[in-house]
Backbone as ProteinMPNN parsed JSONL, in Angstrom:
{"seq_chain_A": "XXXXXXXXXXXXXXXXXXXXXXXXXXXXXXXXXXXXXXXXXXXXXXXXXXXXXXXXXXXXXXXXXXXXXXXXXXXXXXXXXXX", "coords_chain_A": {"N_chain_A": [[16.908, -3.479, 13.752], [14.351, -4.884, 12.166], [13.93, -7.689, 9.732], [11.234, -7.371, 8.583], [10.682, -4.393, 8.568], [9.333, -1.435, 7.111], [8.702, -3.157, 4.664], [5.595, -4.158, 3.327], [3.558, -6.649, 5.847], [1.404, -9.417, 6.184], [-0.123, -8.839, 8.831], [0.326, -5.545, 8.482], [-0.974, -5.42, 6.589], [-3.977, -6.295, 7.035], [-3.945, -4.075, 8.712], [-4.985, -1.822, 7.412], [-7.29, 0.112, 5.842], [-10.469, 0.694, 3.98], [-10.591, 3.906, 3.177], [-8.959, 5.158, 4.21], [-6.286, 7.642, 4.804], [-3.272, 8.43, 2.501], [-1.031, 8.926, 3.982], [-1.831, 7.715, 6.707], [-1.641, 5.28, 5.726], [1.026, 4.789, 4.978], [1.936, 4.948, 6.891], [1.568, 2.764, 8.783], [2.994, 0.861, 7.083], [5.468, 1.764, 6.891], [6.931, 2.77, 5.159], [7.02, 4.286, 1.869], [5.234, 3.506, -0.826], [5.897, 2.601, -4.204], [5.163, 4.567, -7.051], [3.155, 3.137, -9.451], [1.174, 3.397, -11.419], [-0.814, 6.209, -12.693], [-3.252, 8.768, -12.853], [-4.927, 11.543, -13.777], [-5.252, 14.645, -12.437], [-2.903, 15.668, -9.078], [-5.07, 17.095, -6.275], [-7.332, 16.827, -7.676], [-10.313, 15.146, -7.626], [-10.578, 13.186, -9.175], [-8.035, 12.064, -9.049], [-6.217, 9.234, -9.23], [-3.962, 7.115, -7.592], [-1.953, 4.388, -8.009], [0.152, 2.255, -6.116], [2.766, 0.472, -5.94], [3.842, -1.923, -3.356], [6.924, -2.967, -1.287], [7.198, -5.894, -0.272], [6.987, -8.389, 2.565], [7.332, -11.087, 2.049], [8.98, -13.483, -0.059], [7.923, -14.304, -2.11], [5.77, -12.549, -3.204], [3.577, -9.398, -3.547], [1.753, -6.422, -2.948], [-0.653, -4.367, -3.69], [-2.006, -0.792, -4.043], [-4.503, 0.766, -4.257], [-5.38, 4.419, -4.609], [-7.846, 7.312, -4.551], [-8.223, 10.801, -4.731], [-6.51, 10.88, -2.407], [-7.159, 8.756, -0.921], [-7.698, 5.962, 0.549], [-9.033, 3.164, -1.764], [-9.047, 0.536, -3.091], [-7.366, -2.02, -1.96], [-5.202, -4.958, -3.156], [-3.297, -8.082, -2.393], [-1.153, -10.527, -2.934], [0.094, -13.461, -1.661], [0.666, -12.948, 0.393], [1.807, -13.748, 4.116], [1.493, -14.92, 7.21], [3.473, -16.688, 8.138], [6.755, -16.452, 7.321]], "CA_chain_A": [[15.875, -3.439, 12.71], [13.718, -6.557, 11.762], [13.538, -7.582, 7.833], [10.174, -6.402, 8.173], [10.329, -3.02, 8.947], [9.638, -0.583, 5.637], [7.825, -3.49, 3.924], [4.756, -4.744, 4.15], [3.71, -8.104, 5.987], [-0.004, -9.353, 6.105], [-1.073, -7.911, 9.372], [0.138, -4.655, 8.385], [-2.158, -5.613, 5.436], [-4.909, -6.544, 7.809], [-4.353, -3.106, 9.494], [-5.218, -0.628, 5.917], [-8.73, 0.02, 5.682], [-10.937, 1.637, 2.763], [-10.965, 5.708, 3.537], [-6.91, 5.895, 5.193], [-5.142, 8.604, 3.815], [-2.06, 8.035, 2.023], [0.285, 9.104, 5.112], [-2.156, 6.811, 6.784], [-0.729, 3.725, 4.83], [2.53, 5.319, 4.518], [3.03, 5.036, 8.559], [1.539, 1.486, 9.215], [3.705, -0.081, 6.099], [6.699, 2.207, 7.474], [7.765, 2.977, 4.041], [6.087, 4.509, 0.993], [4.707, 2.87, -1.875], [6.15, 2.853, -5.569], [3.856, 4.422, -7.865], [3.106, 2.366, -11.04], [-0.151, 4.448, -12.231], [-1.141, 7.491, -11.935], [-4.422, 9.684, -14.114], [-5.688, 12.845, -13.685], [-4.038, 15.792, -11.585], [-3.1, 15.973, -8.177], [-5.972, 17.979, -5.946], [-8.526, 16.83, -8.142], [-11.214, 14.165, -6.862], [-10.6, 11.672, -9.423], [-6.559, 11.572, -9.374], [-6.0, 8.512, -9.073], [-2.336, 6.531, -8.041], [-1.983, 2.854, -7.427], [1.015, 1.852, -5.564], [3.299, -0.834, -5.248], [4.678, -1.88, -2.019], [7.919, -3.9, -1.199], [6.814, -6.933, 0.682], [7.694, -9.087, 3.515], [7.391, -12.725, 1.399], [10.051, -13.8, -0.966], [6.758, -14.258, -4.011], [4.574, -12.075, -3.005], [3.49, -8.675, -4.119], [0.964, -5.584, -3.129], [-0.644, -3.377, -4.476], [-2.929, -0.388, -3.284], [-5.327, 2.06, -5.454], [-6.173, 6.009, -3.924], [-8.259, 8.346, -5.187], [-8.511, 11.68, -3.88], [-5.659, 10.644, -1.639], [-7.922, 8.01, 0.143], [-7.324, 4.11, -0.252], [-10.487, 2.988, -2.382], [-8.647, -0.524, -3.073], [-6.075, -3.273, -1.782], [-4.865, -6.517, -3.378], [-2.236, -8.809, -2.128], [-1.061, -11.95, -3.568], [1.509, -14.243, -1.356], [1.381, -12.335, 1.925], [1.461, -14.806, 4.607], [2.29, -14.606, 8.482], [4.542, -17.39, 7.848], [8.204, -15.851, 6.508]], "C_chain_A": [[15.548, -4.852, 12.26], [13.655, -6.202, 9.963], [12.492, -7.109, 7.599], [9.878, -4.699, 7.845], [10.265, -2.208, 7.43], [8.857, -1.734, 4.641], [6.43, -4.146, 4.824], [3.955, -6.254, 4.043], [1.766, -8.16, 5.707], [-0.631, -9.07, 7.396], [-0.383, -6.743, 9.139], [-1.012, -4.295, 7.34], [-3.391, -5.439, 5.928], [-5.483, -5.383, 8.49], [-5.202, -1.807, 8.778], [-7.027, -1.266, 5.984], [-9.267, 0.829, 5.026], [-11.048, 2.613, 3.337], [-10.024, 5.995, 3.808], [-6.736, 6.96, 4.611], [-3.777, 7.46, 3.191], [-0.838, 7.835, 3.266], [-0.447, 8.079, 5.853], [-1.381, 5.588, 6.794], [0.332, 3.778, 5.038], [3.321, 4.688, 6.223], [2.723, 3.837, 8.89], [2.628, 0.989, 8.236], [5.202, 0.646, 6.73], [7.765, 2.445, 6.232], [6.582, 3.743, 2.955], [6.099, 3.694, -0.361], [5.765, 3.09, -3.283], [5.13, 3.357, -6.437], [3.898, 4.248, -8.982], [1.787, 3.164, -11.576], [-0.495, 5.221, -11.451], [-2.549, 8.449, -13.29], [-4.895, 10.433, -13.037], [-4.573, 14.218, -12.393], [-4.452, 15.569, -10.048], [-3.858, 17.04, -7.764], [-7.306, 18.247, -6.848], [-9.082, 15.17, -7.799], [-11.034, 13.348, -7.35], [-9.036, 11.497, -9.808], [-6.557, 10.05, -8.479], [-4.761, 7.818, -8.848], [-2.644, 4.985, -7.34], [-0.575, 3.187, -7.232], [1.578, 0.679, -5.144], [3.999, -0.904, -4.148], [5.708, -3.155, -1.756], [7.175, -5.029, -0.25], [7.62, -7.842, 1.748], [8.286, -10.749, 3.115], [8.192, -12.635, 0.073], [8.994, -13.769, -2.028], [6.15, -13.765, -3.473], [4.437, -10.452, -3.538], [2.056, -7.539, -3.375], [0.727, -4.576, -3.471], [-2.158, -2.383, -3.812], [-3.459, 0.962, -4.585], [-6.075, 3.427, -4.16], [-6.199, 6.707, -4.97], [-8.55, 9.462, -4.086], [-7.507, 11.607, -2.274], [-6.292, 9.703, 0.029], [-8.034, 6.403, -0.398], [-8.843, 3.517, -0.865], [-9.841, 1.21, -3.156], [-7.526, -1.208, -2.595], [-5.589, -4.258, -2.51], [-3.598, -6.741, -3.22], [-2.529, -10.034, -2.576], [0.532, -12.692, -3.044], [2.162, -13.96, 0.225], [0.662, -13.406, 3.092], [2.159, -14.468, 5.902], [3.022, -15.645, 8.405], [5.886, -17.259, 7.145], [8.863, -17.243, 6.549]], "O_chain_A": [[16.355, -5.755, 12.043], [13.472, -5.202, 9.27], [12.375, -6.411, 6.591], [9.094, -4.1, 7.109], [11.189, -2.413, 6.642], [8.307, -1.183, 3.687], [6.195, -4.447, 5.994], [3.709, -6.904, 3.027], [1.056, -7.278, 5.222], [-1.855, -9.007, 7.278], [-0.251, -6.518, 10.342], [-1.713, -3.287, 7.26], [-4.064, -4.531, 5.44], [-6.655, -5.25, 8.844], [-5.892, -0.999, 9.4], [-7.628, -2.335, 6.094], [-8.812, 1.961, 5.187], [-11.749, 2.448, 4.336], [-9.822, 7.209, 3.774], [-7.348, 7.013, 3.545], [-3.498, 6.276, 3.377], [-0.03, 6.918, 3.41], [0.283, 7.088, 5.816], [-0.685, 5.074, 7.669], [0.866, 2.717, 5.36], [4.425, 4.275, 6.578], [3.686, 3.385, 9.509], [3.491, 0.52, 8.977], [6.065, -0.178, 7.031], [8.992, 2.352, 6.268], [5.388, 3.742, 3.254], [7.175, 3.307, -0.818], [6.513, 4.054, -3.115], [4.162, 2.619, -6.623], [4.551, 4.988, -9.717], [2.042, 3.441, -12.749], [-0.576, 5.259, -10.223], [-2.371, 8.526, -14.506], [-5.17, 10.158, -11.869], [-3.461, 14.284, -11.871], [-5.593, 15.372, -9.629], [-3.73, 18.061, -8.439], [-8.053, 19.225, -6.882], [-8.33, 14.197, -7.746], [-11.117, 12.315, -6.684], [-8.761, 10.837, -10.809], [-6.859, 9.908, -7.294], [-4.142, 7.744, -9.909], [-3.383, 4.659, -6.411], [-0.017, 4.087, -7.861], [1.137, -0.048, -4.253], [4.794, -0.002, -3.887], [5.304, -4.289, -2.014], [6.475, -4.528, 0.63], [8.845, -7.938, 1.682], [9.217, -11.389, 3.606], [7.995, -11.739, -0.748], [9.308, -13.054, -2.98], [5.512, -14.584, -2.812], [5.493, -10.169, -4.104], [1.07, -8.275, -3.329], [1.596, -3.721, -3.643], [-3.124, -2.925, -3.274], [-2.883, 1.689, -5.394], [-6.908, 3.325, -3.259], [-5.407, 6.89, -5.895], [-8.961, 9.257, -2.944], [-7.822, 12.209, -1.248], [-6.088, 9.822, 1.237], [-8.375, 5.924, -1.48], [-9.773, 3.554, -0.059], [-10.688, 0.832, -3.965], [-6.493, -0.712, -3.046], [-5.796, -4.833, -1.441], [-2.734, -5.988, -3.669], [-3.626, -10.585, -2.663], [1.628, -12.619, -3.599], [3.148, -14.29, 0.884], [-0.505, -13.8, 3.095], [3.224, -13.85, 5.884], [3.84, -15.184, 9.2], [6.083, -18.112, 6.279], [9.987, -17.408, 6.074]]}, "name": "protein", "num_of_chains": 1, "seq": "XXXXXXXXXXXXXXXXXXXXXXXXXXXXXXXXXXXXXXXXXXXXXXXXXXXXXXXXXXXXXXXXXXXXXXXXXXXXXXXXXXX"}
């Protein structure tokens, strides 16, 4: 097992694209998310969960927003193909 595996680096970053599913995300990053917010109920269009994800860079951090269980934002801050 590489230190990567289960978090995620910046081309797994590179690989997430607006519309994924959740399992989607879930299987390129090889781990699942933390979820830090969450509104409205599951199986309704505007539930919303952002998710944090463990990362590959000692400072770094991402974070991913789905609604309707479909990625509708990204941001990373620190992810670098350089470990």
């Amino acid at each position: 097992m590489s230190k990567e595996d289960g978090k995620l680096t910046e081309e797994k970053f590179k690989q997430i694209k607006e519309g994924m599913t959740l399992e989607e995300v879930f299987n390129i990053v090889g781990l699942e998310g933390k979820v830090i917010s969450e509104t409205g109920t599951d199986g309704d269009s505007n539930h919303t969960v952002i998710y944090e994800f463990e990362t590959a860079g000692a400072f770094s951090t991402a974070n991913m927003t789905f609604q309707d269980n479909k990625i509708i934002n990204k941001t990373q801050i620190g992810l670098s193909s350089q470990l």
